[in-house]
N, CA, C, O and CB atoms as a CASP TS submission, in Angstrom:
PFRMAT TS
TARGET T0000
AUTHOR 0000-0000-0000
METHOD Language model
MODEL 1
PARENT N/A
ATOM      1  N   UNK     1      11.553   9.808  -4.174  1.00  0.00           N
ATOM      2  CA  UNK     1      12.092   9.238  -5.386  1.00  0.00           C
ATOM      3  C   UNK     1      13.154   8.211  -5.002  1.00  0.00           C
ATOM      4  O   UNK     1      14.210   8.412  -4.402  1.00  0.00           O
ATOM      5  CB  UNK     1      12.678  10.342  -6.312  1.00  0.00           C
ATOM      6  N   UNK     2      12.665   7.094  -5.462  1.00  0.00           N
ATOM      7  CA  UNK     2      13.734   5.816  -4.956  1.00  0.00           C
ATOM      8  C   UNK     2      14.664   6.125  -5.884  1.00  0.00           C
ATOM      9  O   UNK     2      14.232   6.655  -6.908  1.00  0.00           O
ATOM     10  CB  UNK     2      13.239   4.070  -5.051  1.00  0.00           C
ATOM     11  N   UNK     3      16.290   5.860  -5.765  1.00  0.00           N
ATOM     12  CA  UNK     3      17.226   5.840  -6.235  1.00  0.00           C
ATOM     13  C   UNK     3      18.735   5.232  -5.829  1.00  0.00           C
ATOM     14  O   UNK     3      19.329   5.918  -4.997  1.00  0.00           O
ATOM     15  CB  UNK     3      17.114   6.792  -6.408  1.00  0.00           C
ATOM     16  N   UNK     4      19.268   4.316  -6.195  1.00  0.00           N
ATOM     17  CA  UNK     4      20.395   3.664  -5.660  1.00  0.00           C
ATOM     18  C   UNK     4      21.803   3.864  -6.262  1.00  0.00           C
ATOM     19  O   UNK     4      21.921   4.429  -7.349  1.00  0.00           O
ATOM     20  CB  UNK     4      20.107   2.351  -5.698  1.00  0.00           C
ATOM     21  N   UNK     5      22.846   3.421  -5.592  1.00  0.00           N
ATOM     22  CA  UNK     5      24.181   3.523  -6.009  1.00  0.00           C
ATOM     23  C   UNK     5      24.440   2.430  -5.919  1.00  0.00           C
ATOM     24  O   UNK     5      24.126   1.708  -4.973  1.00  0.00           O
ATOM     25  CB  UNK     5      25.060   4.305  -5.428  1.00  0.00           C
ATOM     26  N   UNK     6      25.381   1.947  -7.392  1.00  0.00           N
ATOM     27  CA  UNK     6      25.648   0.727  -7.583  1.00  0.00           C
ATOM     28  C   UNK     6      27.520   1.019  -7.369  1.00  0.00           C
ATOM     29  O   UNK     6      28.182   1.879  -7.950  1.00  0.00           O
ATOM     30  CB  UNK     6      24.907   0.116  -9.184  1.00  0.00           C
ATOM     31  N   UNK     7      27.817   0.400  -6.758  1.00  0.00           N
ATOM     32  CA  UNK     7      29.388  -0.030  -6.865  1.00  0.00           C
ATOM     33  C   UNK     7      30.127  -0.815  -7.984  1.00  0.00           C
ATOM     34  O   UNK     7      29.689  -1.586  -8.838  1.00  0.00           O
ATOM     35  CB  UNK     7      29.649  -0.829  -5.788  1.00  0.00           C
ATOM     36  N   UNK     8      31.313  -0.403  -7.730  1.00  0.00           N
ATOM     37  CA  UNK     8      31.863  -1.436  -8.990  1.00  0.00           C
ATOM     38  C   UNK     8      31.855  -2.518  -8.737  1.00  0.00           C
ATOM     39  O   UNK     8      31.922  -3.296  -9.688  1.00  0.00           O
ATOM     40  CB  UNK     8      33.126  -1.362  -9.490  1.00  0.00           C
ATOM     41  N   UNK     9      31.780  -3.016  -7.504  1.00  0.00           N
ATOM     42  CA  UNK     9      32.220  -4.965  -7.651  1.00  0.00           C
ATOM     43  C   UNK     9      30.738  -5.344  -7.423  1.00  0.00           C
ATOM     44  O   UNK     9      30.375  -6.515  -7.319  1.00  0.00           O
ATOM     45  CB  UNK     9      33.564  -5.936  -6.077  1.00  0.00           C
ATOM     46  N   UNK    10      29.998  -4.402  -7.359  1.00  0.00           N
ATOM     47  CA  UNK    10      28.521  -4.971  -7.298  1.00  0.00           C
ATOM     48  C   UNK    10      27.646  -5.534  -8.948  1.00  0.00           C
ATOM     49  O   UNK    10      27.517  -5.043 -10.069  1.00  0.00           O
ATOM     50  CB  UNK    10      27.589  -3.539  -6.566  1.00  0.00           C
ATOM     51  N   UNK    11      27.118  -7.070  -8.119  1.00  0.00           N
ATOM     52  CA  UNK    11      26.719  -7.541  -9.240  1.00  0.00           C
ATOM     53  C   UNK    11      25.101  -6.863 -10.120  1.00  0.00           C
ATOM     54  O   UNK    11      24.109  -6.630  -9.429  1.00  0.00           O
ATOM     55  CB  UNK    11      26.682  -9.026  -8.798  1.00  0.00           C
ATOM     56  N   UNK    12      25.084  -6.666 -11.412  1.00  0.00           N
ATOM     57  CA  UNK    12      23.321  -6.050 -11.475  1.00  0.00           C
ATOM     58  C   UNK    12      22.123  -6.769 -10.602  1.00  0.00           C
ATOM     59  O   UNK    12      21.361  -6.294  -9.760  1.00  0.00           O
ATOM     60  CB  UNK    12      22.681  -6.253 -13.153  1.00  0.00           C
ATOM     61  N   UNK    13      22.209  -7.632 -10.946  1.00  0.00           N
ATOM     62  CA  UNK    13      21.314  -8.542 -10.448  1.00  0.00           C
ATOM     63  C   UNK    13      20.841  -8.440  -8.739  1.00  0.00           C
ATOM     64  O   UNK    13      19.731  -8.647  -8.249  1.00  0.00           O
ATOM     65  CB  UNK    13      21.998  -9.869 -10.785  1.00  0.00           C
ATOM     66  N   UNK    14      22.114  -8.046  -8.074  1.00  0.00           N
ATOM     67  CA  UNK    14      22.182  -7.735  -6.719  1.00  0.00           C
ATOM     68  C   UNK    14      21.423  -5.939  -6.823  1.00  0.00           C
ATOM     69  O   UNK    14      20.790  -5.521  -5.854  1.00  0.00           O
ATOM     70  CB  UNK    14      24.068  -7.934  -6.101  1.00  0.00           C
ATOM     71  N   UNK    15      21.553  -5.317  -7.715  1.00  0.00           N
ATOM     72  CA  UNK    15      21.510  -4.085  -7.353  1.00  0.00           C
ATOM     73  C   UNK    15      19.904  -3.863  -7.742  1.00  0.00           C
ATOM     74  O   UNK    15      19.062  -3.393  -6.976  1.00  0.00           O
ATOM     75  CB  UNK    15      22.680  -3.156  -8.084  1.00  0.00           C
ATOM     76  N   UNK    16      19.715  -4.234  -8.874  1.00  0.00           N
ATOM     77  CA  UNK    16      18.246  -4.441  -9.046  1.00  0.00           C
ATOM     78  C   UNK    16      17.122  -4.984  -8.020  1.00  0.00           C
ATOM     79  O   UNK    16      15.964  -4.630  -7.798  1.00  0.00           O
ATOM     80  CB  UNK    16      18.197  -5.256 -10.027  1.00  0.00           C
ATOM     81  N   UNK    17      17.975  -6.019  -7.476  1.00  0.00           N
ATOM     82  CA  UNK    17      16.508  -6.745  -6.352  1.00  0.00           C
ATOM     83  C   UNK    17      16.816  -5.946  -4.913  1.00  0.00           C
ATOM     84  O   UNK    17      15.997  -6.045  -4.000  1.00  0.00           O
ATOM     85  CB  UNK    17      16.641  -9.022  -5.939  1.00  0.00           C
ATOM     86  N   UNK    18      17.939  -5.212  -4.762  1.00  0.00           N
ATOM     87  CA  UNK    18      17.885  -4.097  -3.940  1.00  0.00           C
ATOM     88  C   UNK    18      17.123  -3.064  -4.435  1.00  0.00           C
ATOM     89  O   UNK    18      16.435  -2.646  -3.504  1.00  0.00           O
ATOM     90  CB  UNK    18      19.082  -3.641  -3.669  1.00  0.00           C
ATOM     91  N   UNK    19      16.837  -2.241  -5.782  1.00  0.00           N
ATOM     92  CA  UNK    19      16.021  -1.353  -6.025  1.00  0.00           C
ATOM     93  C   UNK    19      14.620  -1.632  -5.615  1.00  0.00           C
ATOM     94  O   UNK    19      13.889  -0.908  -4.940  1.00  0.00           O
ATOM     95  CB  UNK    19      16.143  -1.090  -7.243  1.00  0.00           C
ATOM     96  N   UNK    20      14.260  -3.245  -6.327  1.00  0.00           N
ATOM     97  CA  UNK    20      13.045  -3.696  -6.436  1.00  0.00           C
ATOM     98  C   UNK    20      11.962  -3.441  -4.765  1.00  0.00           C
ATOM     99  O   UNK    20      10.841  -2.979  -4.553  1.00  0.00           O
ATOM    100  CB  UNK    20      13.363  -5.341  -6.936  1.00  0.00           C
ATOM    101  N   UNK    21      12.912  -3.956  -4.003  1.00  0.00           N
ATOM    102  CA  UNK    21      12.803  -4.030  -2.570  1.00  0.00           C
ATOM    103  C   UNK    21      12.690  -2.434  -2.120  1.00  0.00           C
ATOM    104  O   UNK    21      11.725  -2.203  -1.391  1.00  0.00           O
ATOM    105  CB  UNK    21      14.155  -4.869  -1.893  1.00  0.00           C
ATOM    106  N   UNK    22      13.513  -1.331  -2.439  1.00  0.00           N
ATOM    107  CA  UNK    22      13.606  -0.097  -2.022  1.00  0.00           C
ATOM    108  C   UNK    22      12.092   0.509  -2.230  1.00  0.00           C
ATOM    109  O   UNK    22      11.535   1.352  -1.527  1.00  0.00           O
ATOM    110  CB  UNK    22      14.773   0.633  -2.795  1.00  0.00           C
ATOM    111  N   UNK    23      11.427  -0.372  -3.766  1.00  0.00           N
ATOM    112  CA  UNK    23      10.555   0.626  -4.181  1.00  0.00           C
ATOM    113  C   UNK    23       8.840  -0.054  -3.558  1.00  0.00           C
ATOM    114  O   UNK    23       7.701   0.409  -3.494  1.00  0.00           O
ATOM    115  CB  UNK    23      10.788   0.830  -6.098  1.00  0.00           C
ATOM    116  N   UNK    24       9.523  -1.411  -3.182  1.00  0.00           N
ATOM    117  CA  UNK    24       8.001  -1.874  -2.733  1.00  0.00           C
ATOM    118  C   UNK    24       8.131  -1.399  -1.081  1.00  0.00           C
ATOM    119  O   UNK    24       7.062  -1.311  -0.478  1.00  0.00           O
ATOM    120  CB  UNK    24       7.636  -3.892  -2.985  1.00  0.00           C
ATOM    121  N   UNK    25       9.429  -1.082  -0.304  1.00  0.00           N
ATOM    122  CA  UNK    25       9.354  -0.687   0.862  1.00  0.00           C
ATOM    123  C   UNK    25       8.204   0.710   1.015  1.00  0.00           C
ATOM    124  O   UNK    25       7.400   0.850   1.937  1.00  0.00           O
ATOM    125  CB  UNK    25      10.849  -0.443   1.238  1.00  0.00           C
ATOM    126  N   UNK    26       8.459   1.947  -0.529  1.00  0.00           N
ATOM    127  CA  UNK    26       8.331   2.897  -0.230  1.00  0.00           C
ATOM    128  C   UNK    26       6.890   2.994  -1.069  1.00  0.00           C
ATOM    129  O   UNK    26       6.573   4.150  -1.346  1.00  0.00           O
ATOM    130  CB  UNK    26       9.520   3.698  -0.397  1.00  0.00           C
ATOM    131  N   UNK    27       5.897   1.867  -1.550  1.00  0.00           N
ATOM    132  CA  UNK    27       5.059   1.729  -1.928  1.00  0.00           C
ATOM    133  C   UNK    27       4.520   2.290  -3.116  1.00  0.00           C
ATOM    134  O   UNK    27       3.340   2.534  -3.368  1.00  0.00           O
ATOM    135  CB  UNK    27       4.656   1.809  -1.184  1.00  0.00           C
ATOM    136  N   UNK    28       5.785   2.507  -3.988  1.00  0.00           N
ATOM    137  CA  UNK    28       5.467   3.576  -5.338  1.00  0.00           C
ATOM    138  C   UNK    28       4.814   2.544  -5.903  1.00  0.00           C
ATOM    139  O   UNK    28       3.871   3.044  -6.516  1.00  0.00           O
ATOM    140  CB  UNK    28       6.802   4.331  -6.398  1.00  0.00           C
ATOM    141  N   UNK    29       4.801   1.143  -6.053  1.00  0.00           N
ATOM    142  CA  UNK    29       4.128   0.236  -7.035  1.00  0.00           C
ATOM    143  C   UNK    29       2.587   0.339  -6.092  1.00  0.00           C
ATOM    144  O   UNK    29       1.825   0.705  -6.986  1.00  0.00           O
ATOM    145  CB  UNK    29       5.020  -1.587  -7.248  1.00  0.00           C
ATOM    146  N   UNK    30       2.159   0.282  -5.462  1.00  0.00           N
ATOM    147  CA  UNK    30       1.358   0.255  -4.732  1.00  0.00           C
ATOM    148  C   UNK    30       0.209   1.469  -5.197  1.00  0.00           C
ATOM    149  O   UNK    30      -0.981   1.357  -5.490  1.00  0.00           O
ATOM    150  CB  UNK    30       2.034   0.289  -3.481  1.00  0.00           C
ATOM    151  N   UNK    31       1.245   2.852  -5.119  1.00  0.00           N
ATOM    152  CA  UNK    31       0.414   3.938  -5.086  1.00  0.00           C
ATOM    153  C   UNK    31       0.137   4.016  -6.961  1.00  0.00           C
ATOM    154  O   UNK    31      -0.833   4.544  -7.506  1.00  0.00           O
ATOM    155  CB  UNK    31       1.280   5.426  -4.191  1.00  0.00           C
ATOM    156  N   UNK    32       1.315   3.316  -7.656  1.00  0.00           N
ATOM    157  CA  UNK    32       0.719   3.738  -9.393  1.00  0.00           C
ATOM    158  C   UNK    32      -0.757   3.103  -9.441  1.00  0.00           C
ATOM    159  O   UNK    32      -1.829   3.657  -9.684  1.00  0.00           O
ATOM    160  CB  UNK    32       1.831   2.843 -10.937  1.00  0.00           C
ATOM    161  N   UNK    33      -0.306   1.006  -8.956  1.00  0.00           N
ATOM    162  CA  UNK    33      -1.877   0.628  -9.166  1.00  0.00           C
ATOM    163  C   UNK    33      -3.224   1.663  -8.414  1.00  0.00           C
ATOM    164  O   UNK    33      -4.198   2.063  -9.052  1.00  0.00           O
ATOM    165  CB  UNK    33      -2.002  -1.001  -8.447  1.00  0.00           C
ATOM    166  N   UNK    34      -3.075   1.826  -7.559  1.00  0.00           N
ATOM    167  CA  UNK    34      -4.176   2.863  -7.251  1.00  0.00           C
ATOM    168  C   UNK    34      -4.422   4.111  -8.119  1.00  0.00           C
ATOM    169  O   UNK    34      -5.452   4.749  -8.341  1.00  0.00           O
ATOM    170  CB  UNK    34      -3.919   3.378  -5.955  1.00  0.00           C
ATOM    171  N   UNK    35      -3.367   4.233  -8.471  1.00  0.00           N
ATOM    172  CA  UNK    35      -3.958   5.542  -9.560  1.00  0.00           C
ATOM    173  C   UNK    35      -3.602   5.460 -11.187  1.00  0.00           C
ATOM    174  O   UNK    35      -3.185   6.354 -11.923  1.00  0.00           O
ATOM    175  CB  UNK    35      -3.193   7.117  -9.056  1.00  0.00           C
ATOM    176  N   UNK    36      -3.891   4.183 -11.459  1.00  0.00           N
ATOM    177  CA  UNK    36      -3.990   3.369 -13.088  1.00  0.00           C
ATOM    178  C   UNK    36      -5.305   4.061 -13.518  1.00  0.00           C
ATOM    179  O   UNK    36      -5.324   4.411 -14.698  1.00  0.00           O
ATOM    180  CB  UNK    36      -4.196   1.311 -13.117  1.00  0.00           C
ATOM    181  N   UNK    37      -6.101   4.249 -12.986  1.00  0.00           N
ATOM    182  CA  UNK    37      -7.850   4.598 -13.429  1.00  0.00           C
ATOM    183  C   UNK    37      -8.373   4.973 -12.679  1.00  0.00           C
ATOM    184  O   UNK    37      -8.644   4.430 -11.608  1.00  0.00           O
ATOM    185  CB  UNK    37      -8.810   3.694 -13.809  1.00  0.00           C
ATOM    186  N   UNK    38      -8.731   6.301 -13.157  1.00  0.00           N
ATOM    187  CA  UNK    38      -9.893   7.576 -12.694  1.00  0.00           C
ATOM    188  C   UNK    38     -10.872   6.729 -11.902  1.00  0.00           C
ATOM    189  O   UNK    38     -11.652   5.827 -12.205  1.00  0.00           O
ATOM    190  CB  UNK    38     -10.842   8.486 -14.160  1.00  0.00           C
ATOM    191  N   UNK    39     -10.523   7.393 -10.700  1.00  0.00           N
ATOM    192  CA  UNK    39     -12.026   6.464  -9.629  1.00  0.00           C
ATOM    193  C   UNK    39     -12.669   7.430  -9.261  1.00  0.00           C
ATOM    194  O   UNK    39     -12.091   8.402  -8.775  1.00  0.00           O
ATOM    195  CB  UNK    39     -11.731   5.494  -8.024  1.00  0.00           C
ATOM    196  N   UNK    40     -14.047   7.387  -9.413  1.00  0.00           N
ATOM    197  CA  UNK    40     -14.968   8.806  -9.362  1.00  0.00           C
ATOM    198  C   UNK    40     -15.006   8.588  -7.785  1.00  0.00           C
ATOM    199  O   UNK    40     -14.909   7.576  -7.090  1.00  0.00           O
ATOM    200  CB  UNK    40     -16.781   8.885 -10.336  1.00  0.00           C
ATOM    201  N   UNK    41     -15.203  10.060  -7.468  1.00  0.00           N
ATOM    202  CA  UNK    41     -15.196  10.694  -5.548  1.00  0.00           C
ATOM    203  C   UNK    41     -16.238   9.521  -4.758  1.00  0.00           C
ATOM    204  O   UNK    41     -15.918   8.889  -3.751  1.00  0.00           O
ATOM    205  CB  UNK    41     -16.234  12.857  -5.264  1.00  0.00           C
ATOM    206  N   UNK    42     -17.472   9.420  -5.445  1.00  0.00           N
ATOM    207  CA  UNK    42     -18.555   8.665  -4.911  1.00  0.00           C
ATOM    208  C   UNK    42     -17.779   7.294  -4.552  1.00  0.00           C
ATOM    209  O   UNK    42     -17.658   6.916  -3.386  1.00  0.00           O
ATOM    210  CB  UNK    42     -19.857   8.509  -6.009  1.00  0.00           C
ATOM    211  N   UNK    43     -17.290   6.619  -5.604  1.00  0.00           N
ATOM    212  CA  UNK    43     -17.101   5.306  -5.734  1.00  0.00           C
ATOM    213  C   UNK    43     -15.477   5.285  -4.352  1.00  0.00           C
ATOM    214  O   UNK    43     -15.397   4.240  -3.707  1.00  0.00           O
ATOM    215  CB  UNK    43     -16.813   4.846  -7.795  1.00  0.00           C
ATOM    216  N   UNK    44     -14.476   6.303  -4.068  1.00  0.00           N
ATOM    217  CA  UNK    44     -13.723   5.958  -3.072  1.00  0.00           C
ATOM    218  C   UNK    44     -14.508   6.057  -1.684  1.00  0.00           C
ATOM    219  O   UNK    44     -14.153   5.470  -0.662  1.00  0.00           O
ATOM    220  CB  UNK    44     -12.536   6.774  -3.143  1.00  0.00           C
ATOM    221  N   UNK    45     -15.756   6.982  -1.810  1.00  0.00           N
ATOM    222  CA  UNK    45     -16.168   7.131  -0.436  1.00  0.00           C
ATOM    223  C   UNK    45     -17.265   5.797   0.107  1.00  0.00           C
ATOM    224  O   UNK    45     -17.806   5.645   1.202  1.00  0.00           O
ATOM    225  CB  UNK    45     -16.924   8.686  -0.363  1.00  0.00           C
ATOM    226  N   UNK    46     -17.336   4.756  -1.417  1.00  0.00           N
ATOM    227  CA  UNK    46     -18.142   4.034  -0.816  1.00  0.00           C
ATOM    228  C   UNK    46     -17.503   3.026  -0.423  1.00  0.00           C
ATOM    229  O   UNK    46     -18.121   2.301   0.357  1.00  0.00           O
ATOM    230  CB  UNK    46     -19.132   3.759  -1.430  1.00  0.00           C
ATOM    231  N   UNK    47     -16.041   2.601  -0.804  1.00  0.00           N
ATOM    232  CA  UNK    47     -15.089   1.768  -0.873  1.00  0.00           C
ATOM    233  C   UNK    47     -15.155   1.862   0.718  1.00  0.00           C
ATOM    234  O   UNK    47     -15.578   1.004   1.492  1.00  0.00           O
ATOM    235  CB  UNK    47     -13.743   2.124  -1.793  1.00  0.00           C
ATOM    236  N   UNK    48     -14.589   3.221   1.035  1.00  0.00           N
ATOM    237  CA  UNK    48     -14.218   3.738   2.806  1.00  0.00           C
ATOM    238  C   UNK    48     -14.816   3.363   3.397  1.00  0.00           C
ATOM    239  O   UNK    48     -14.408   3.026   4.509  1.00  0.00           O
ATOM    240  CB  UNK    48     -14.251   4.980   3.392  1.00  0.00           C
ATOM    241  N   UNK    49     -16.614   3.118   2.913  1.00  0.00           N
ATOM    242  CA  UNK    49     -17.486   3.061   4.078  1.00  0.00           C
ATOM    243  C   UNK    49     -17.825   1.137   3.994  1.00  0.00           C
ATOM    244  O   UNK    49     -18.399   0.245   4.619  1.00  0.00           O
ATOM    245  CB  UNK    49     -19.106   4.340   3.818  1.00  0.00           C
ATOM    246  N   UNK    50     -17.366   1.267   3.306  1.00  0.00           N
ATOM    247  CA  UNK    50     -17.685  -0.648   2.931  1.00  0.00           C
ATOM    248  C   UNK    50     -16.407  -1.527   4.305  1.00  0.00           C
ATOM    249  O   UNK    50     -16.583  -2.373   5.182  1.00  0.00           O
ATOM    250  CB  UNK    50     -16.832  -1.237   0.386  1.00  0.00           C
ATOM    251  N   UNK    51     -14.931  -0.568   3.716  1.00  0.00           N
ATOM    252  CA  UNK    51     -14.133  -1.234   4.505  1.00  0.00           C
ATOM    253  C   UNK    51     -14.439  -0.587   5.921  1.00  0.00           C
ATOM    254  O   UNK    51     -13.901  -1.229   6.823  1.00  0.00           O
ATOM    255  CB  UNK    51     -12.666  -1.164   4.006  1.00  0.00           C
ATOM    256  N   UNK    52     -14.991   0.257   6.253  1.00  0.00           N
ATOM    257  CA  UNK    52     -15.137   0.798   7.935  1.00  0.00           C
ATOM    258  C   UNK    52     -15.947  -0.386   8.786  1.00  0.00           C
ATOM    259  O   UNK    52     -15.692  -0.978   9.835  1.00  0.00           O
ATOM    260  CB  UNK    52     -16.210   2.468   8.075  1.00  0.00           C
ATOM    261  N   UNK    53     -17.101  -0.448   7.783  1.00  0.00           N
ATOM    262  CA  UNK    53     -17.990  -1.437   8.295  1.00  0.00           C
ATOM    263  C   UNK    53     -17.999  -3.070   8.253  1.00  0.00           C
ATOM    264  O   UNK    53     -18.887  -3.792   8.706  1.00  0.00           O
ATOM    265  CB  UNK    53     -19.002  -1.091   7.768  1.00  0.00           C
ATOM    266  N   UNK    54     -16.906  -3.442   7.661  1.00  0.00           N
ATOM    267  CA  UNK    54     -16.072  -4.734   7.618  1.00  0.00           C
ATOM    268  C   UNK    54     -15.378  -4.633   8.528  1.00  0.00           C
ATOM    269  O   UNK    54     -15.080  -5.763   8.915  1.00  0.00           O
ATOM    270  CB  UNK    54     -15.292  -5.062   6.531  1.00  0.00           C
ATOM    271  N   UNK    55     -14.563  -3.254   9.598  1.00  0.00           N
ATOM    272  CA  UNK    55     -13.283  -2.925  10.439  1.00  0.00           C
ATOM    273  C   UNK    55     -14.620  -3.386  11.539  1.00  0.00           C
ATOM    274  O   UNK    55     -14.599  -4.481  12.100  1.00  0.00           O
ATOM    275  CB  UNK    55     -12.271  -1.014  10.409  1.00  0.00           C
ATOM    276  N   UNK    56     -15.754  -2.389  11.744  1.00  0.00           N
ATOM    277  CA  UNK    56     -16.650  -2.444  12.484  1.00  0.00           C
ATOM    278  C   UNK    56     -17.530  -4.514  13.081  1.00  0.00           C
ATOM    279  O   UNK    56     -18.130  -5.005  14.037  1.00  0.00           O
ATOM    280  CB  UNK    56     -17.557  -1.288  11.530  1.00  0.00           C
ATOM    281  N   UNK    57     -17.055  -4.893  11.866  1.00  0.00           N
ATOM    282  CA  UNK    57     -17.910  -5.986  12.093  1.00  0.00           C
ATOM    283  C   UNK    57     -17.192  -7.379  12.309  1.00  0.00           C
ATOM    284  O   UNK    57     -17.681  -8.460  12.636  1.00  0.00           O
ATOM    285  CB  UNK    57     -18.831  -6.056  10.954  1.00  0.00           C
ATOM    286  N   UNK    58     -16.011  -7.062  12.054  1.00  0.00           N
ATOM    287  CA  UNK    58     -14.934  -7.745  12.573  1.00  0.00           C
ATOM    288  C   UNK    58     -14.391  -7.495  14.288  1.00  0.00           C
ATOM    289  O   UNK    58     -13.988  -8.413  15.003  1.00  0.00           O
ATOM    290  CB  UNK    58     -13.856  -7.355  11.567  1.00  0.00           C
ATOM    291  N   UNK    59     -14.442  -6.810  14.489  1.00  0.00           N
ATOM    292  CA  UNK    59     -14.335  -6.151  16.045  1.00  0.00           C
ATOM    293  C   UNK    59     -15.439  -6.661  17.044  1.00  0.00           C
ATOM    294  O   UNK    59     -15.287  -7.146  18.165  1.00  0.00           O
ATOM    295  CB  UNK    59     -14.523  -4.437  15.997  1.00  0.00           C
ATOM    296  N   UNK    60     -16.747  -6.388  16.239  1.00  0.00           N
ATOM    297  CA  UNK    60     -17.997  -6.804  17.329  1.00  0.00           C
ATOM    298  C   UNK    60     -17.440  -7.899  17.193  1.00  0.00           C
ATOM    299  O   UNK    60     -17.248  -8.319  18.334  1.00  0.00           O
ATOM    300  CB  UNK    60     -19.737  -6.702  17.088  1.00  0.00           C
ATOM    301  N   UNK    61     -16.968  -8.796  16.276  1.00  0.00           N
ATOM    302  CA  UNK    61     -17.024  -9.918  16.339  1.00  0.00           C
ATOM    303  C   UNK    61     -16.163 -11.099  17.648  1.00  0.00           C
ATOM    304  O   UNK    61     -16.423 -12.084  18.338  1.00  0.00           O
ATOM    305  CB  UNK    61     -16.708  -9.992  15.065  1.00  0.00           C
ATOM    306  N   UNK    62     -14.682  -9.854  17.247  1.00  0.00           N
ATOM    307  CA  UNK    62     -13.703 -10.529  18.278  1.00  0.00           C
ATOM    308  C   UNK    62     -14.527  -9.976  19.493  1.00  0.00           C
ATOM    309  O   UNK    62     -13.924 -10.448  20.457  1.00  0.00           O
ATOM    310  CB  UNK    62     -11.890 -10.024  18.215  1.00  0.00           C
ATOM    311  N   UNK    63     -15.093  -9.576  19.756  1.00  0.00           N
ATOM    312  CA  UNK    63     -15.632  -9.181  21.506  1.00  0.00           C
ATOM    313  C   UNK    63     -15.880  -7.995  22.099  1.00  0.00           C
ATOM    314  O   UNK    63     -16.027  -7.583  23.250  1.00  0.00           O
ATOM    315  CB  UNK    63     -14.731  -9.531  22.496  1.00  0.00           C
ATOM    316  N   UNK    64     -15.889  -7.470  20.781  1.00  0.00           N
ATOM    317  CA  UNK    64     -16.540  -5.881  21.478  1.00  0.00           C
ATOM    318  C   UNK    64     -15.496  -5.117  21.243  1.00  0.00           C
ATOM    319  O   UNK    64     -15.021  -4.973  20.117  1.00  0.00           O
ATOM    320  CB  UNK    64     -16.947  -5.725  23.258  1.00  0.00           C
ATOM    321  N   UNK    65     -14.896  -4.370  22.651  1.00  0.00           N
ATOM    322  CA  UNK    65     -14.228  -3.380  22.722  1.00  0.00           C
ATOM    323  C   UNK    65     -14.363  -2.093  22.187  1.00  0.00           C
ATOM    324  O   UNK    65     -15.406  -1.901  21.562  1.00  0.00           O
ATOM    325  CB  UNK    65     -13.413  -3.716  22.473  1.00  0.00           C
ATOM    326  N   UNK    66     -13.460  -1.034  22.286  1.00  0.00           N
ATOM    327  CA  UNK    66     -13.418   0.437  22.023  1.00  0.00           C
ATOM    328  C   UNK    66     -13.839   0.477  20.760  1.00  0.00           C
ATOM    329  O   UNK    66     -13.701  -0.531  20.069  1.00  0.00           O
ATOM    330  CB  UNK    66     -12.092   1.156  22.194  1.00  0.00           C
ATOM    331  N   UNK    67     -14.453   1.695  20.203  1.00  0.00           N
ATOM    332  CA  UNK    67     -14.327   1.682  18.803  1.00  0.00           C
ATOM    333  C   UNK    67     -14.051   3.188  18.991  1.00  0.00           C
ATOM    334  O   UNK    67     -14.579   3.972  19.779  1.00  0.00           O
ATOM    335  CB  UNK    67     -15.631   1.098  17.793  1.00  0.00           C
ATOM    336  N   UNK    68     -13.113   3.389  18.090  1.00  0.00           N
ATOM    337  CA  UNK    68     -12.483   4.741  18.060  1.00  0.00           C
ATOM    338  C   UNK    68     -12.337   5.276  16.581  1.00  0.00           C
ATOM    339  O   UNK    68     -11.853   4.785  15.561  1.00  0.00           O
ATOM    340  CB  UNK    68     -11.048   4.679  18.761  1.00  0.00           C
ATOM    341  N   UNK    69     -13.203   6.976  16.993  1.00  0.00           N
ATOM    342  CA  UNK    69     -13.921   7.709  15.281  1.00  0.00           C
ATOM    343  C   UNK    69     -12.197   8.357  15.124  1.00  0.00           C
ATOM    344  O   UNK    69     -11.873   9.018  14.138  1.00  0.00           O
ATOM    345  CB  UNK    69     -15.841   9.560  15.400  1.00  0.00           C
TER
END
């Protein structure tokens, strides 16, 4: 739970774009959009396998190397 202390000689404006920053460090905006709308089980596991095989095909691409499960 992000949460800050504002001082007295501190300006809002300063304390806010310090929150703003606290909360995109700790990715809470990040994790709401991901969970705005019910994503059925099928549809994340095909997402996974879409981006594996984009990770996969980008790699052959640079030149091979390890691929690690």
């Amino acid at each position: 739970m992000a949460h800050i202390v504002i001082d007295d000689n501190e300006s809002l404006e300063k304390a806010i774009k310090r929150f703003k920053r606290m909360i995109e460090k700790e990715g809470i905006i990040r994790e709401f959009k991901k969970r705005e709308y019910y994503e059925k089980p099928s549809t994340i596991l095909n997402r996974k396998k879409k981006s594996f095989q984009r990770k996969l095909l980008k790699r052959s691409r640079r030149g091979g190397g390890r691929i690690e499960y």
